[in-house]
N, C-alpha and C positions, 0 to 999 in steps of 0.2 A: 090731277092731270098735269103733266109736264107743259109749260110754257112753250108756243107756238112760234116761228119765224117763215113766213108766206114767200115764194120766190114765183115775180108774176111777171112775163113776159111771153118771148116767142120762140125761136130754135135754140136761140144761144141758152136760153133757159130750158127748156124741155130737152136739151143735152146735156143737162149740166151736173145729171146724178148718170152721167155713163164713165167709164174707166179714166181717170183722172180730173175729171169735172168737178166746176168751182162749187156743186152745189152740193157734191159726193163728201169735198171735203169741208165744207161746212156742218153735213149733217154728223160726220167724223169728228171734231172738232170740240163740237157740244153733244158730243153721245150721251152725258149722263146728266145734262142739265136741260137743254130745249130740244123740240121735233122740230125738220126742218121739214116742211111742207112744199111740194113740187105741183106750180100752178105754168107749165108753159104749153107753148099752143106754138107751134111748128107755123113759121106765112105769115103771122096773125102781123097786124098794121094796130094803132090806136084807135081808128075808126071801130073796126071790130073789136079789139078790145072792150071798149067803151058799151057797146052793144051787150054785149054777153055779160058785164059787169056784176050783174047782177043774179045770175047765174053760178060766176066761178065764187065768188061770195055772197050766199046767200046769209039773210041778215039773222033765219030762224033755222035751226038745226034740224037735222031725219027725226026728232025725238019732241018737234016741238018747242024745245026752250031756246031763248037769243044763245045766237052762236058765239063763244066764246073768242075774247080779240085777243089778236096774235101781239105779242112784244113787237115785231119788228115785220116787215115787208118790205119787198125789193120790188121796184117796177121798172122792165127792165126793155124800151120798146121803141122803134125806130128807123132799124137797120132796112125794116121790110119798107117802112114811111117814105124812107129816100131811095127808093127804087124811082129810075126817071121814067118822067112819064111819054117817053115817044122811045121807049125802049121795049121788051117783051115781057119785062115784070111790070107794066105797064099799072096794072089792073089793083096792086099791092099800093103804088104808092098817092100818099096824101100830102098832098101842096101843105108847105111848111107853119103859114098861120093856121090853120086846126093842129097837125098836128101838135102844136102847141097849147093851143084850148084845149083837146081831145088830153091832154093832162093834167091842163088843171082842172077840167072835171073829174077825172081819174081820183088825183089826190085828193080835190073836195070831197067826192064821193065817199071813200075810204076816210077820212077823217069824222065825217060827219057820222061813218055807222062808228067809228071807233078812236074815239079824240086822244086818248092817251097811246097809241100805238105808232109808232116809230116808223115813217118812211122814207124807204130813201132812192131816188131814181137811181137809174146808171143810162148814160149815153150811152149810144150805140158804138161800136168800133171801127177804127178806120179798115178802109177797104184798101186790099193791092187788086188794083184794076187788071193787070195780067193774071194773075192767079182766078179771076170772078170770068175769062174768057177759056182758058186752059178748063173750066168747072163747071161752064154752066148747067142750070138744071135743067132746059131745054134746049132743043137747037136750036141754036144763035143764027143764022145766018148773015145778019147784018155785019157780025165782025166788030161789034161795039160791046162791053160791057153795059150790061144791067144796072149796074152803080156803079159811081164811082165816088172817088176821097175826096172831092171836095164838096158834092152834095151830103155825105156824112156827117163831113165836119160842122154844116151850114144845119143840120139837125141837132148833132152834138152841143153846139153852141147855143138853140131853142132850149134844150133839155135844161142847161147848165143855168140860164136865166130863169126859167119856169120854177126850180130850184131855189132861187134866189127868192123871186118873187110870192112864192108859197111858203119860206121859211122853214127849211128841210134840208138835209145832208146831201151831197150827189157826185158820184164819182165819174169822174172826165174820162172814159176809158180811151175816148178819140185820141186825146190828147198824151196820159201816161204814160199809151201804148209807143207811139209815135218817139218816144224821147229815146229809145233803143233803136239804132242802127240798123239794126239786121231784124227791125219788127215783121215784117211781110211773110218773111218762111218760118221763124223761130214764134213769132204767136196766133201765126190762119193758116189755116188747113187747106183752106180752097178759095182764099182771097177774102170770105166774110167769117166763117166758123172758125170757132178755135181749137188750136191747139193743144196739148198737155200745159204748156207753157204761160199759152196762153188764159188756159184757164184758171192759170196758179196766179196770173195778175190780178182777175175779177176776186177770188178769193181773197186775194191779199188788202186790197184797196176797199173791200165789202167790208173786212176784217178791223181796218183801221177809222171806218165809220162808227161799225157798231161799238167797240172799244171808247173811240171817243165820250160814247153816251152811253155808257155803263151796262156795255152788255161784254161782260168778259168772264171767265169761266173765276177767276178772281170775286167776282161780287155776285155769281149766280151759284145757287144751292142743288147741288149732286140729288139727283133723284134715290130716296132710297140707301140706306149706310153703305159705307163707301166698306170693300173688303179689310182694308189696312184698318178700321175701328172695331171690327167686329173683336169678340174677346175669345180666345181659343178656348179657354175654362167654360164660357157662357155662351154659345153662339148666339142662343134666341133673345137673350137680353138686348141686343141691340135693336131687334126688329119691335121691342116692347113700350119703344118712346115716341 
């Protein structure tokens, strides 16, 4: 069986295997060496996360034997977290110390079923508060966005130290994003989702994690003889070793 990589969040992940998605092009990426596995949950906060945990990885497989651990997992969860609370996403968001706990249980969790397995958070992305009013997903009336950039940021920087403090890779998406000018229309779509563009940063900044820590198509083995080995005189000799 091909080596696993788990992608565990909420919209921005359960979009992220759609027409230009960061998770499309990761499973592109390592076509012939790992599966990439799409664990996302559209709303979903840490609190729920947390709940279902056990659920989206269960520790004993449909067949009975322990479930095989994945190389690497992304947990990617937040955006819903910093939803304010006297707003009409109300109901999503979790006051910023659980949300923080509500991770490091996450990663303890995940560690403890699978200690050798690679994880790595990612902050939530900055929000354009115009574009989250022009979008909303119900009617607004108030006239106020749902979230906004600097409760993001104030999770993104939870994430970044939980991070720290667990001993584990995490990319600052709030922050990367942010260092481009013209980030609001060229990487969100509707002030919180991303873009083409934007999904080519999370790929890219996911990319230069796993790389770090030796997951590159360089030091991982092609499933299967690769075409260019096979021998024209012999074909089946290659499938023979």
């Amino acid at each position: 069986m091909r080596p696993t990589i788990y992608l565990f969040g909420d919209s921005i992940t359960e979009a992220s295997f759609a027409d230009g998605g960061w998770g499309a092009a990761l499973a592109n990426h390592f076509c012939r060496t790992l599966d990439v596995v799409l664990r996302g949950y559209s709303g979903y906060n840490t609190r729920w996360a947390l709940k279902v945990l056990d659920r989206v990885f269960p520790t004993v497989g449909h067949d009975g034997a322990a479930a095989a651990p994945p190389v690497a997992l992304t947990v990617f969860f937040g955006a819903n977290d910093a939803c304010l609370p006297d707003r009409y996403a109300a109901f999503q968001h979790v006051p910023l110390d659980e949300y923080k706990q509500n991770l490091h249980s996450i990663v303890s969790s995940l560690k403890k079923q699978w200690p050798k397995t690679l994880i790595l958070l990612i902050t939530p992305p900055p929000i354009d508060e115009d574009g989250r009013l022009r979008h909303p997903f119900v009617e607004n009336p108030s006239g106020f966005p749902e979230r906004t950039n600097e409760a993001a940021g104030s999770f993104a920087k939870a994430c970044v130290e939980t991070a720290e403090e667990c001993g584990i890779p995490v990319v600052d998406l709030w922050t990367r994003m942010q260092q481009y000018p013209d980030w609001r229309k060229a990487y969100l779509s509707d002030g919180l989702h991303l873009t083409k563009e934007g999904n080519k940063v999370v790929f890219e900044e996911v990319m230069k994690k796993l790389e770090e820590r030796g997951l590159s198509l360089e030091k991982l083995k092609a499933d299967l003889p690769l075409f260019a080995d096979i021998d024209h005189d012999d074909p089946l000799k290659a499938f023979q070793q």
